[in-house]
C-alpha positions as CSV (number, residue, x, y, z in Angstrom):
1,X,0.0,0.0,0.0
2,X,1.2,4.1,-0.9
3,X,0.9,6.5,1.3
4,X,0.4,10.0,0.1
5,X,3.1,12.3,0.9
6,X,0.6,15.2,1.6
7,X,3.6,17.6,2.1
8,X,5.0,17.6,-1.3
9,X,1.4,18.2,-2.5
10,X,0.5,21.5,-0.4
11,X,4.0,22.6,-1.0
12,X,3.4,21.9,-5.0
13,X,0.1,23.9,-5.1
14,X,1.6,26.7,-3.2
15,X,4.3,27.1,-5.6
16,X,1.5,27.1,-8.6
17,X,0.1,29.6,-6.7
18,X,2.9,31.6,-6.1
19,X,4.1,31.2,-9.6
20,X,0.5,32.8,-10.9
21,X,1.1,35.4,-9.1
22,X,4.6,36.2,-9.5
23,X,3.0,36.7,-13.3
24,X,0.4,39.3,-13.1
25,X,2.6,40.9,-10.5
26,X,5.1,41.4,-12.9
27,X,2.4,42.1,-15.7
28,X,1.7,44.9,-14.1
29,X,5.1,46.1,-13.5
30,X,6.2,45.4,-17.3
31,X,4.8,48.7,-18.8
32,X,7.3,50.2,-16.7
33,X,9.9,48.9,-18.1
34,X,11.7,50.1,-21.0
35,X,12.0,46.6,-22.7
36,X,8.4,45.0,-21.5
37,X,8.7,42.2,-24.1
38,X,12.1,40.7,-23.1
39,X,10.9,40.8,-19.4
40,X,7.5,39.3,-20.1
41,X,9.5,36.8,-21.6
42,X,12.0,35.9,-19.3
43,X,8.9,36.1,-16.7
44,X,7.3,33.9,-18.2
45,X,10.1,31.5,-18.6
46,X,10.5,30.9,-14.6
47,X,6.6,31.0,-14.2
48,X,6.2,28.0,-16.5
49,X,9.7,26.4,-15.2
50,X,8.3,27.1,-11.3
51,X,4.6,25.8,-12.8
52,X,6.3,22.5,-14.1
53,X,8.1,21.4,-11.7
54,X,4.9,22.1,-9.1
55,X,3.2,19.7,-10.7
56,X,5.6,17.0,-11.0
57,X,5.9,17.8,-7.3
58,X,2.2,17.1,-6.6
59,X,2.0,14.2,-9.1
60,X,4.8,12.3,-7.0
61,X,2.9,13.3,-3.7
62,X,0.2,11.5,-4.8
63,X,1.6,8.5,-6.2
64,X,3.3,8.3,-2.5
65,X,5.8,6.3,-1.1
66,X,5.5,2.3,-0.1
67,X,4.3,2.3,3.7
């Protein structure tokens, strides 16, 4: 029998969470900026690489480890 490893799964959807709103936060700073494209871009870049690696996080919480 698994058991979930429930910490690996909170700590996954709080990264999602932060990584959402690392985004906007920096949406909103990026018409400030003089080059808003290249920072939207590189922004987006760790978002998705923080997003990713969330959900592998909370996919191997919930396969768990053998009790």
């Amino acid at each position: 029998m698994r058991r979930k490893n429930w910490r690996v799964v909170i700590v996954g959807l709080l990264l999602i969470v932060l990584a959402v709103v690392f985004f906007f936060v920096m949406l909103s700073i990026a018409s400030k900026s003089t080059d808003p494209v290249t920072l939207m871009r590189a922004v987006g870049t760790v978002a998705g690489a923080v997003g990713g690696i969330s959900l592998v996080m909370i996919i191997i919480g919930l396969i768990g480890r053998r009790a």
